[in-house]
One Martini backbone bead per residue (centre of mass of N, CA, C, O) as a GRO file, in nm:
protein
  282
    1UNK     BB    1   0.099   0.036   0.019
    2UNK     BB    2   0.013   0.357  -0.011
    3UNK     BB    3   0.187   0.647   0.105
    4UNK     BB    4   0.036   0.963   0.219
    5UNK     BB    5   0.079   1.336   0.259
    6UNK     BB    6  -0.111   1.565   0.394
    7UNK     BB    7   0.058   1.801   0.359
    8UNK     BB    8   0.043   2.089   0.355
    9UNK     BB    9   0.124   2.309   0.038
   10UNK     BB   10   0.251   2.445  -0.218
   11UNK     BB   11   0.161   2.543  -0.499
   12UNK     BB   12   0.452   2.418  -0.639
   13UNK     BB   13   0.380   2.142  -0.503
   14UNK     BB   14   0.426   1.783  -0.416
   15UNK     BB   15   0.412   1.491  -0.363
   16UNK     BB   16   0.565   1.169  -0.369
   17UNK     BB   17   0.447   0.832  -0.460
   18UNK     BB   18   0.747   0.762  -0.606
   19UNK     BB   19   0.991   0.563  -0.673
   20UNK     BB   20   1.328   0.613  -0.811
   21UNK     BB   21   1.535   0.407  -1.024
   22UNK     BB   22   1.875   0.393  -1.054
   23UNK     BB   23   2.154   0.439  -1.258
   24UNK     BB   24   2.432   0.261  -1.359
   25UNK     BB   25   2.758   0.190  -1.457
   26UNK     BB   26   2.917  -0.012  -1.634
   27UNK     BB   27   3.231  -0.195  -1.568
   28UNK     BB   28   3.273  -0.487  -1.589
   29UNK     BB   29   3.408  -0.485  -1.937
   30UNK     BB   30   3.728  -0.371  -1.792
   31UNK     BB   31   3.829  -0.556  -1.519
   32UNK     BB   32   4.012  -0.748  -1.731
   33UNK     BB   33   4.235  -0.535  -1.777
   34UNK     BB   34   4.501  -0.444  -1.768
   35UNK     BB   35   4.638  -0.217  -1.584
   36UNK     BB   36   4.811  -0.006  -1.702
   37UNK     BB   37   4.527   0.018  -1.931
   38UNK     BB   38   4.284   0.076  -1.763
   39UNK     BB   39   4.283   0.371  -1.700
   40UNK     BB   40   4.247   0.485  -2.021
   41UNK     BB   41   4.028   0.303  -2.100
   42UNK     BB   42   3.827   0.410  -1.864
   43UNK     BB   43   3.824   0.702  -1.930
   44UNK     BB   44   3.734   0.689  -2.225
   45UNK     BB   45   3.474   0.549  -2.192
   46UNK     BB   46   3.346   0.746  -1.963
   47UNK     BB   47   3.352   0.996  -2.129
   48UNK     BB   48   3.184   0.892  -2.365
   49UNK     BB   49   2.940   0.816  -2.148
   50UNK     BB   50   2.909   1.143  -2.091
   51UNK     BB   51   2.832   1.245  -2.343
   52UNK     BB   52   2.580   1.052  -2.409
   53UNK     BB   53   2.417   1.164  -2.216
   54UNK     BB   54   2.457   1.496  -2.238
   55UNK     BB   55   2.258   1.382  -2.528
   56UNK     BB   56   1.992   1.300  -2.393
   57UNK     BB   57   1.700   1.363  -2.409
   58UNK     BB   58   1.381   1.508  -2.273
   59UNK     BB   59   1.069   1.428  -2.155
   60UNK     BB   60   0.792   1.564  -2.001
   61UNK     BB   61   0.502   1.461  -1.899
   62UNK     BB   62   0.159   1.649  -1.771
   63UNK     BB   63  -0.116   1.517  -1.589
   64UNK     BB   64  -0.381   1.652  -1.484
   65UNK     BB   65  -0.597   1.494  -1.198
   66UNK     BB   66  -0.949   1.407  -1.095
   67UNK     BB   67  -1.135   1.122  -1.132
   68UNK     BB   68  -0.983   0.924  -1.382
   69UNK     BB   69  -0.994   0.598  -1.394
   70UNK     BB   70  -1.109   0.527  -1.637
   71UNK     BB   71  -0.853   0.631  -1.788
   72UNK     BB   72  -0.542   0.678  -1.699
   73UNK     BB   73  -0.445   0.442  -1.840
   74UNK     BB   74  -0.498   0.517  -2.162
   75UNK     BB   75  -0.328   0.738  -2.160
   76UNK     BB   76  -0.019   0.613  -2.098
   77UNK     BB   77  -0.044   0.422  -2.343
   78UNK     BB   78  -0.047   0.594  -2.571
   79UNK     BB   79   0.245   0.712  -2.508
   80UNK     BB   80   0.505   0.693  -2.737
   81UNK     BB   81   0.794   0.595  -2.634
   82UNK     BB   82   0.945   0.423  -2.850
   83UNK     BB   83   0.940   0.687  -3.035
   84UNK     BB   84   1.088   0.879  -2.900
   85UNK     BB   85   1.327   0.745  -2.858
   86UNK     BB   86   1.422   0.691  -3.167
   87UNK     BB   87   1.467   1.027  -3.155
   88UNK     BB   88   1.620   1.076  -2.819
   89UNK     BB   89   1.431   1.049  -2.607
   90UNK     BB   90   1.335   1.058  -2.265
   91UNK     BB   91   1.064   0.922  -2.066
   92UNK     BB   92   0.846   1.156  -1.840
   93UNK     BB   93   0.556   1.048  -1.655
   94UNK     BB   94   0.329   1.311  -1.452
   95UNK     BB   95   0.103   1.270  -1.212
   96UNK     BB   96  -0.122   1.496  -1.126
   97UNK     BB   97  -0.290   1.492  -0.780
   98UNK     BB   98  -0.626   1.668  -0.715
   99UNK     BB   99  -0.789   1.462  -0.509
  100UNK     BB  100  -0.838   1.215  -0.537
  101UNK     BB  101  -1.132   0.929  -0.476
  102UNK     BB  102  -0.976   0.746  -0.623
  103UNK     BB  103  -0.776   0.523  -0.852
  104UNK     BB  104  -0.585   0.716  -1.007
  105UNK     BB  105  -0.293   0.684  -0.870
  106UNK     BB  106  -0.269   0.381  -0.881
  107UNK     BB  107  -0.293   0.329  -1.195
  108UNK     BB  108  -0.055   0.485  -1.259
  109UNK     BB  109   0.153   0.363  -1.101
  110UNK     BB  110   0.104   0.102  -1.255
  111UNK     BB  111   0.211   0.250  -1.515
  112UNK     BB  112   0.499   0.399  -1.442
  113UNK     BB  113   0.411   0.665  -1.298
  114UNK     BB  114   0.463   0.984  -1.187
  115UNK     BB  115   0.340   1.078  -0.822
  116UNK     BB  116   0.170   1.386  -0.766
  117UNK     BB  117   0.023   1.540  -0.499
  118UNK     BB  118  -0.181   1.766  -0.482
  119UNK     BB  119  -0.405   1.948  -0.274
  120UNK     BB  120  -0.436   2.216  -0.393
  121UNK     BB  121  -0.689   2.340  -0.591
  122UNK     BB  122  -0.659   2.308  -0.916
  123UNK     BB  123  -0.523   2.357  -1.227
  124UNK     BB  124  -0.286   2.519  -1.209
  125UNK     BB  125  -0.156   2.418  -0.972
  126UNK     BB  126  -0.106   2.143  -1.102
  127UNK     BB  127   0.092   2.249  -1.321
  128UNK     BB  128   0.291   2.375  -1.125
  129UNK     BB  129   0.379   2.156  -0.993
  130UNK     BB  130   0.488   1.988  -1.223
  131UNK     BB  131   0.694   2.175  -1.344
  132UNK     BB  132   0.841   2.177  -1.118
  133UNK     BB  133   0.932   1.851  -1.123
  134UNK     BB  134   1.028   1.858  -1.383
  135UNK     BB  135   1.301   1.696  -1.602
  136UNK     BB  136   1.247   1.797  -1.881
  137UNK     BB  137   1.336   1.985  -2.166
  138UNK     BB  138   1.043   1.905  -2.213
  139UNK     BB  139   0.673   1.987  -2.215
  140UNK     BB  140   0.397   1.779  -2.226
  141UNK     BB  141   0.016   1.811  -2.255
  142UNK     BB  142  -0.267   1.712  -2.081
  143UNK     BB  143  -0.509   1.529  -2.016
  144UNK     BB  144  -0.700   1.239  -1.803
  145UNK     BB  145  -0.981   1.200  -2.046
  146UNK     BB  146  -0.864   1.135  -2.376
  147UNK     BB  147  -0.914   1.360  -2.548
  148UNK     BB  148  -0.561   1.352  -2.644
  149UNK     BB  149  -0.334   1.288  -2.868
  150UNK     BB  150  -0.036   1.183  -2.789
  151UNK     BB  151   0.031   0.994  -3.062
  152UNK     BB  152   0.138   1.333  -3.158
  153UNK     BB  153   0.419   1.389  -3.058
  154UNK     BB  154   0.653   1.315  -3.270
  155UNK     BB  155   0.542   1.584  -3.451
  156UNK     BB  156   0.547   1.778  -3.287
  157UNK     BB  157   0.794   1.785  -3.214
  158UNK     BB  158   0.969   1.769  -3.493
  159UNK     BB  159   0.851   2.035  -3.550
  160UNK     BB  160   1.002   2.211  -3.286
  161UNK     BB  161   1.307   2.129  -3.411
  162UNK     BB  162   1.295   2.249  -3.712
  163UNK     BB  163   1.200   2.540  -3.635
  164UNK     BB  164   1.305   2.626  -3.346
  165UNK     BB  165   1.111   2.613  -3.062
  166UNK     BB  166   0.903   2.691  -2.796
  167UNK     BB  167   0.608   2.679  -2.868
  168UNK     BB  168   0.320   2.459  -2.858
  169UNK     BB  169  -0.030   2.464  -2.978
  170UNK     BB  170  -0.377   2.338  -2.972
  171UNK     BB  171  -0.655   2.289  -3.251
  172UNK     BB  172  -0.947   2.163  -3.200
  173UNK     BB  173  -1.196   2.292  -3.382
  174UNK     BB  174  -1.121   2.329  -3.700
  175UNK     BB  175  -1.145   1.948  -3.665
  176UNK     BB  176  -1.416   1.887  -3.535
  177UNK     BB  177  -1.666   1.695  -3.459
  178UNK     BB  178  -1.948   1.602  -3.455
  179UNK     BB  179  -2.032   1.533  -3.089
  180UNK     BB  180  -1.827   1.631  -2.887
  181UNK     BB  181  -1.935   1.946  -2.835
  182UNK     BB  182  -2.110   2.154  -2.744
  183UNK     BB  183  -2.229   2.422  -2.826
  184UNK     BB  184  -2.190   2.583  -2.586
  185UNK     BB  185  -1.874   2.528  -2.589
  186UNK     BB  186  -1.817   2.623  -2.866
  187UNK     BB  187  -1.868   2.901  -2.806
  188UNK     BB  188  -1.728   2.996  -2.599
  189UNK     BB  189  -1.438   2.941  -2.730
  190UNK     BB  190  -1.494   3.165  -2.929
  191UNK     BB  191  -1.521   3.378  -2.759
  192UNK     BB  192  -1.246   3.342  -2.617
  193UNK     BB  193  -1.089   3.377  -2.880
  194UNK     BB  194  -1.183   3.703  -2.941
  195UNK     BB  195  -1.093   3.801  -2.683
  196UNK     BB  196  -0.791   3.683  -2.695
  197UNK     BB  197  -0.786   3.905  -2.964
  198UNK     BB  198  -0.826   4.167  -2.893
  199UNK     BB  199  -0.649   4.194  -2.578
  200UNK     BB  200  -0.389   4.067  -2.724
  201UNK     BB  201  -0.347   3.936  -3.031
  202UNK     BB  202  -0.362   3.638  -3.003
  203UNK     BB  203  -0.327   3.428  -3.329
  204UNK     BB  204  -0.468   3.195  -3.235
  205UNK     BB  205  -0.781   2.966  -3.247
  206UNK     BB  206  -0.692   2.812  -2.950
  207UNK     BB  207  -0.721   2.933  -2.605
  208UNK     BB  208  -0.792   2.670  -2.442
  209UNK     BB  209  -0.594   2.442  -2.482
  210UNK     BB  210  -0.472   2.158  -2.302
  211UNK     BB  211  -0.219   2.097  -2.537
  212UNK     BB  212   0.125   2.140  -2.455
  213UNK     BB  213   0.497   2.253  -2.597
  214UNK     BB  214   0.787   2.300  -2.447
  215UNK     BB  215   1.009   2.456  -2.292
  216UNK     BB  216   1.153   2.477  -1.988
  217UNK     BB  217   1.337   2.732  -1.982
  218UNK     BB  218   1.048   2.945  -2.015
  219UNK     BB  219   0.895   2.951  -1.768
  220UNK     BB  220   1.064   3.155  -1.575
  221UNK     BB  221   0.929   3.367  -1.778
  222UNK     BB  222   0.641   3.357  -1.639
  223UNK     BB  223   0.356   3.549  -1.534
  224UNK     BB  224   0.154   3.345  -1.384
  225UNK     BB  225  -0.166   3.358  -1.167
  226UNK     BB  226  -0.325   3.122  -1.219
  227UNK     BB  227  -0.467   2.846  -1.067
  228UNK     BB  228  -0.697   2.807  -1.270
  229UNK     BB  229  -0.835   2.774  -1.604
  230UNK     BB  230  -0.696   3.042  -1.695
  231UNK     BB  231  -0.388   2.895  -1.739
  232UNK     BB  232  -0.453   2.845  -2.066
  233UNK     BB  233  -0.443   3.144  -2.153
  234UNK     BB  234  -0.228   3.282  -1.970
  235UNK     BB  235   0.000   3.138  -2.090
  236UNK     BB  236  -0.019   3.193  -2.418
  237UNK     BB  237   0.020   3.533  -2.357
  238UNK     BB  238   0.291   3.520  -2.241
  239UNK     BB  239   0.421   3.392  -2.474
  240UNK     BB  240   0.348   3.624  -2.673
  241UNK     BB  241   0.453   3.873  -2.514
  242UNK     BB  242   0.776   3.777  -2.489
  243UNK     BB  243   0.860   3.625  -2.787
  244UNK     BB  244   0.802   3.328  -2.858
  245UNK     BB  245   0.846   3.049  -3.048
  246UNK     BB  246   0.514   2.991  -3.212
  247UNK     BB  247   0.302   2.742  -3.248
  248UNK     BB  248   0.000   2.565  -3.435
  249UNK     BB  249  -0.216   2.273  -3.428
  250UNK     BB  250  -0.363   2.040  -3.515
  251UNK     BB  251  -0.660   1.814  -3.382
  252UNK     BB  252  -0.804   1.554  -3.278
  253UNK     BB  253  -1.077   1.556  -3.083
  254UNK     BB  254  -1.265   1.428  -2.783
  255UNK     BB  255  -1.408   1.226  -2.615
  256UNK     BB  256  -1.474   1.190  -2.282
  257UNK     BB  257  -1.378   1.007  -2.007
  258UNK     BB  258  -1.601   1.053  -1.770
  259UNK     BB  259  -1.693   1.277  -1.612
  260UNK     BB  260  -1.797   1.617  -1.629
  261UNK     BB  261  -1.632   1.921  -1.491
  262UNK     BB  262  -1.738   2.145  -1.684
  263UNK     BB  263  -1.821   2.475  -1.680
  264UNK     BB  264  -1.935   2.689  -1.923
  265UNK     BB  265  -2.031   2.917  -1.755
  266UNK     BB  266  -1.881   2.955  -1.526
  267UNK     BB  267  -1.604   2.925  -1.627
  268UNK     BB  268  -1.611   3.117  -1.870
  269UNK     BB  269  -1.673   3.362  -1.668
  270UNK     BB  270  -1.389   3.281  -1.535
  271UNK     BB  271  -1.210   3.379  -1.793
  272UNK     BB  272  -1.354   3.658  -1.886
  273UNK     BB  273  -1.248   3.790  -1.627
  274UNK     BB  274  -0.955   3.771  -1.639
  275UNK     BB  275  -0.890   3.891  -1.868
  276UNK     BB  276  -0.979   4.174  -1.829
  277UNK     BB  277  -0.804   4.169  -1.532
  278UNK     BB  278  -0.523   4.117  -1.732
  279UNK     BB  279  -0.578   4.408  -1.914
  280UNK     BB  280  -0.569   4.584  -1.706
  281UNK     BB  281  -0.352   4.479  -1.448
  282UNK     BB  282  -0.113   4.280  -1.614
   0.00000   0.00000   0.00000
C-alpha cells in the first residue's frame, strides 16, 4: 500500500507517491583489462559514456487529474515512449493528482508514471506543481480523461526541432467532428477566443487548448498568476507576449471518457472575468 502525506504544500509544490531507482554505468565488461592499460581505458570510456548521456534529450509529459480513474490508464498507454526514444528522447511521466478520491494514483502508478498529490484544488495548481517537478528538457501537457492524443507527440515534437520552436498549442476546434462538444462550450470557446485576440492580439484559433508542448526553460520567464481554469490562456499570453518563438496545430479531439468536470457557464464567465482583469492590471 502507498502511503500518502498530506501535509498542506505550497503551490507549486506536491508529495511523490513513487520511487524511482537510480541507473549506474556498468563498467564489468573493463575489469579483466591489464592495470597499466586499464587506468587510459577506463577514462575514455567513461569519458565517451559522459558525451553520450550529456546528448540525451529528456520529455517529461504532465497530466493533471482528479477522478480519472476510468480514462488515466488509457492515457499513459496512448503515449508513445518508444516513438519518442527512437527520436533521442527519454521519456518522464508525470500524474498530478489533485485531490481524486478514486483509484486514480494507483492506477497511474501500476502503469509506471510519476505520481505527485497537489492537495490544494485547482487546474492550474496542478500544472505549477508538475512544471515546479518536471526534469525534462521539453514539456508535454494533456488532460487525463483521453480528450488528447497524446499519439501525435513524435511529429509535434518534430515540428518544434525543424523549426527550432518554443512553444506548440494545439487547435481543437479547425478539425473538430460533430457531437464531440456541446455547442454551448463549442460558442464559448469561440467567445473566449475572439476576446483573447482583441485585448492580447493572441493570433492562435484555440486559446483554450490545454494540450501544449514547450521547452522548460521558458517557464521561469512567465508570469502566470491564475490557480485555476484561466491557467491555459494565460499561458499562452505571457508566451506570445514574451515574444518566444510559437506555433498552433490542428489535432482531432476527442469525446471524454467519465463524468465532466467543466462548467461551460461558470468557468466560462471566470475565463472571461481574467481576460478583462489580465487586460486592465496586466
Amino acid at each position: 500500500m502507498l502511503h500518502l502525506n498530506n501535509t498542506s504544500l505550497a503551490t507549486n509544490t506536491a508529495t511523490n507517491v513513487e520511487t524511482e531507482t537510480s541507473t549506474e554505468l556498468d563498467f564489468e565488461n573493463h575489469l579483466s583489462l591489464p592495470f597499466s592499460d586499464r587506468r587510459f581505458s577506463d577514462r575514455r570510456i567513461f569519458n565517451r559514456r559522459n558525451i553520450e548521456i550529456s546528448n540525451i534529450k529528456k520529455i517529461t509529459v504532465v497530466i493533471p487529474a482528479l477522478n480519472e480513474e476510468q480514462a488515466i490508464g488509457s492515457v499513459i498507454k496512448e503515449i508513445p515512449i518508444n516513438e519518442l526514444k527512437k527520436m533521442g528522447y527519454e521519456v518522464e511521466i508525470m500524474v498530478v493528482d489533485n485531490g481524486s478520491k478514486d483509484k486514480t494514483r494507483y492506477i497511474a502508478n501500476s502503469h509506471k508514471a510519476k505520481v505527485f498529490v497537489q492537495p490544494i484544488k485547482g487546474y492550474g495548481n496542478a500544472y505549477k506543481a508538475g512544471f515546479a517537478n518536471a526534469t525534462g528538457d521539453i514539456i508535454a501537457t494533456g488532460d487525463a480523461d483521453l480528450t488528447y492524443p497524446f499519439c501525435d507527440l513524435p511529429k509535434i515534437i518534430k515540428k518544434m526541432e525543424d523549426e527550432n520552436l518554443d512553444f506548440i498549442t494545439t487547435d481543437r476546434l479547425t478539425n473538430l467532428q460533430p457531437g464531440i462538444m456541446s455547442r454551448t462550450h463549442y460558442f464559448g470557446n469561440i467567445l473566449l477566443q475572439l476576446m483573447t485576440k482583441i485585448l492580447f492580439g493572441l493570433p492562435c484559433k484555440d486559446s483554450q487548448s490545454g494540450m501544449w508542448i514547450f521547452k522548460r526553460s521558458i517557464w521561469s520567464k512567465l508570469n502566470i498568476k491564475s490557480s485555476g481554469m484561466p491557467f491555459s490562456q494565460e499561458l499562452k499570453i505571457e508566451v506570445y507576449k514574451n515574444g518566444f518563438k510559437c506555433a498552433e496545430v490542428p489535432i482531432a479531439y476527442r469525446t471524454r471518457v467519465g463524468v465532466v468536470k467543466l462548467s461551460t457557464f461558470k468557468d466560462g464567465l471566470g475565463n472571461m472575468i481574467h481576460l478583462i482583469k489580465k487586460r486592465i492590471f496586466g
